[in-house]
N, C-alpha and C positions, 0 to 999 in steps of 0.2 A: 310565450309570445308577447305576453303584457306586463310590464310590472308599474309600480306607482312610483309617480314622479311629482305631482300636484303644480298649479297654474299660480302664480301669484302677480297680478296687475299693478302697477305703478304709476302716477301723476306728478309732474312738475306743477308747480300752481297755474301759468297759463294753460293748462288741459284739463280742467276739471270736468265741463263741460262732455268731453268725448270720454273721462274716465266713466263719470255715474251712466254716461249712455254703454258703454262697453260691460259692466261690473253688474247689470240687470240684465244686457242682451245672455253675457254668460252664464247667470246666477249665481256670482262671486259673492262671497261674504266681507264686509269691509271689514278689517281688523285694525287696530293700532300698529304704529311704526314701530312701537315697542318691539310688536310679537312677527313684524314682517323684518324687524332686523336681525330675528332669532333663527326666523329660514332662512332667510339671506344674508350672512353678515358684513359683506360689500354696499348694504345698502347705502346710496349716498345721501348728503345731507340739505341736498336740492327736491328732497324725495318730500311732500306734504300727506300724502294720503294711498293706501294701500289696500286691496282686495284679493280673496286667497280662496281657493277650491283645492281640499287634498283628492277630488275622485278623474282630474286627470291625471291619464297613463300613459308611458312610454310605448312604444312599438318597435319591437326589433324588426328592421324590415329586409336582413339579410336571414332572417329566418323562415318571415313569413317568403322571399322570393324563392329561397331554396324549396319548401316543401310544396309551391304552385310547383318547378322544375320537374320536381320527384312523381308528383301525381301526373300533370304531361306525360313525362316520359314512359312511366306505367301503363298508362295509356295508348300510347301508341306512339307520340306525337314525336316532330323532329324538330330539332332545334337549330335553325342555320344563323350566323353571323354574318357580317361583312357582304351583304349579299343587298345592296340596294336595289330599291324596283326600279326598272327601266320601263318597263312598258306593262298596260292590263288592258286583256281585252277578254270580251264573252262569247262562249263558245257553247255549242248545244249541249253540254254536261254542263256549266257553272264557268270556272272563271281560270284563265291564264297568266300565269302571272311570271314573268321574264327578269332574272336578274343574272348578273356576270357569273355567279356560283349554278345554273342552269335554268328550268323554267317551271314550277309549279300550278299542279292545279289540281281544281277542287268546286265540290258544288255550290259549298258559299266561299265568301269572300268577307273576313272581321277585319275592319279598318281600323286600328291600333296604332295609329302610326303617331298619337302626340301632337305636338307642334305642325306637324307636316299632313294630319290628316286629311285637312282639305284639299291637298295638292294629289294624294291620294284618290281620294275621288275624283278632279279630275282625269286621271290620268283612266280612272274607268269610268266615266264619259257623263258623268255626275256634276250636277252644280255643289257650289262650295254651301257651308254650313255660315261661316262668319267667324270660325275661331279665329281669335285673339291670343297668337302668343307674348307672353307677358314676361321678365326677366326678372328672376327671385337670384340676388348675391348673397355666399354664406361669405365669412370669414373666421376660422378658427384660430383661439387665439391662450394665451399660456394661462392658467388658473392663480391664484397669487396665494390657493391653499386648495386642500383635498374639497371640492365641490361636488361630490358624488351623490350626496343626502341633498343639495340645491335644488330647489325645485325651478322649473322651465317660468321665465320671469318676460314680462314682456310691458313696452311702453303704451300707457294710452291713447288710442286714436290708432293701433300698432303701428305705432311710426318707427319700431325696433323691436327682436326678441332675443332672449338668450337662453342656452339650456346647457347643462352641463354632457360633455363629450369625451367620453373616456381617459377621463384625470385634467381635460383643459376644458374651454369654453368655446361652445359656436354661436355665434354675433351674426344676426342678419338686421340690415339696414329696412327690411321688409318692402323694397322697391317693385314698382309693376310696371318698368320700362317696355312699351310694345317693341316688339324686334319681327322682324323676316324669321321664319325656320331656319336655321344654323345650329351649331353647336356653339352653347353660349359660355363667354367669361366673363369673368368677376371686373367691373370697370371701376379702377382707385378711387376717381375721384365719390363715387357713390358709396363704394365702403365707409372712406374715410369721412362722408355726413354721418352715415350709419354709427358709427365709431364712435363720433362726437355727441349724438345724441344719447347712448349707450354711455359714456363716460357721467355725462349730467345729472344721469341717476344713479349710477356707482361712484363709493368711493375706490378709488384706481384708475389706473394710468395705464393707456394702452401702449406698448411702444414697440411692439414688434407681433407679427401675422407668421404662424407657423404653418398655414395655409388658408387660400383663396380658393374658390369655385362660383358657378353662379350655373342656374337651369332654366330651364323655357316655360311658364305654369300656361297651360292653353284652357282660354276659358270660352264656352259659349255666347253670343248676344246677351243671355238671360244669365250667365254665370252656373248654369246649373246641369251636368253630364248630359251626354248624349247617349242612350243607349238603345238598341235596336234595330228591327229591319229599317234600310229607307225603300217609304214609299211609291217611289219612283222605281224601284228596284229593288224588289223584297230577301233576292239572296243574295244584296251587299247590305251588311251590318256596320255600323257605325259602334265605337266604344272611345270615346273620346272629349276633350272636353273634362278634366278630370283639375284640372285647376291646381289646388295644392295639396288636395285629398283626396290622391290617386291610393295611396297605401290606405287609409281609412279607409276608404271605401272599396277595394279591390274584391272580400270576399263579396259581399252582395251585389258589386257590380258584375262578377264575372258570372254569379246565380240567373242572374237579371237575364244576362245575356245569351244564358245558354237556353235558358226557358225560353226564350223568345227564337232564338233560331231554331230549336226543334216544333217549335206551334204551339208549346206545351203552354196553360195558364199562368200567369206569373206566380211564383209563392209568396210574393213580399205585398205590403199593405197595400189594400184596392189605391188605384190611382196612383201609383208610384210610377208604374212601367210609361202611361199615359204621358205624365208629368213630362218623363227624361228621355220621349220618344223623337226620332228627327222628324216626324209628319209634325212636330210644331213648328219646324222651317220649310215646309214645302206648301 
């Protein structure tokens, strides 16, 4: 599920300031350009100063989703598509819930829904939370040599990162564009700042996108998950708010949540559950 891939931070001379504030917030080690051009060797020659950690790791996250699937299904559970909610209402067992593929229901009700969770709640008769969906654009783009040993590189202040992606590169311009719930795309002209910033610290030339994507990161007021019963209504659960470390954090979040809909104590560190509960918005 994990393997090592290592963090290595970068600075143009105007961002020193936000490198030494990023390079302690992570506990990088400053190294020479020497031995940062020996993990990277694109490094460009606008590059001044360098900070390196080998104990970050990759995530395979078609792996970890496959084996959440496998235990679901184990379990009992059904997995429908294509089935947007139309309508939720509560009913003297728990909850209703109506879409074009039929109508579902059940005694609680977990609001998963991402970008859209608050509209979610509304729709089962809940005030909104305050998510913020925010717009992360990747671009993958051609490797100019085998970057597989490359460790995951990123600018400081992260005004850009890159990581190597199965023989090429994925370039994100690191943008927090607010949007409406939708299904979001990669918008050119934001690539191509991302692009530009991304070239200044490599040596290389971007000159062609073997693909574009771009996602919705939904964050709370406070930035920090939502999980739990609400308040207001103790068998609808909120899991949302998961920002850009939805995979990071999915197996304890999904722990979090299950002990909490069953009544059960939490098992993760006192004040944890507290912290990422929604009764901090009600």
């Amino acid at each position: 599920m994990l393997s090592p891939r290592g963090l290595l931070l970068v600075t143009a001379e105007p961002e020193q300031a936000a490198f030494e504030a990023e390079r302690d917030q992570l506990g990088l080690e400053e190294i020479p350009l020497e031995r940062a051009r020996a993990l990277w060797p694109i490094l460009g020659d606008g590059v001044v100063r360098a900070a390196f950690s080998d104990e970050t790791l990759d995530l395979d996250t078609d792996r970890l989703l496959q084996g959440f699937l496998r235990e679901a299904r184990a379990a009992g559970a059904e997995i429908v598509t294509g089935a947007p909610v139309t309508a939720i209402r509560r009913t003297g067992e728990g909850w209703r819930v109506e879409t074009p593929k039929g109508a579902f229901s059940g005694g609680r009700l977990v609001n998963a829904a991402g970008a859209w969770a608050d509209r979610v709640a509304a729709m089962a008769g809940l005030p909104p939370i305050g998510l913020r969906p925010l717009r992360r654009s990747m671009a993958r783009i051609p490797a100019p040599m085998d970057p597989s040993a490359w460790p995951m590189v990123e600018g400081a202040g992260e005004s850009w990162y890159m990581k190597p992606d199965a023989g090429a590169l994925i370039v994100s311009p690191c943008d927090e564009d607010p949007m409406e719930p939708h299904d979001a795309w990669a918008d050119d002209m934001v690539l191509a700042e991302g692009l530009a910033r991304f070239e200044a610290h490599a040596a290389m030339e971007v000159t062609r996108l073997l693909a574009s994507w771009a996602g919705l990161r939904s964050f709370a007021p406070d930035r920090r998950l939502v999980i739990g019963p609400d308040p207001l209504e103790p068998a609808f659960l909120w899991c949302a708010g998961q920002g850009g470390y939805g995979f990071q954090t999915a197996c304890a979040a999904s722990r979090l949540l299950a002990e909490t809909a069953g009544g059960e104590g939490a098992g993760l560190e006192a004040g944890i559950a507290a912290a990422l509960s929604p009764a901090r918005f009600r």
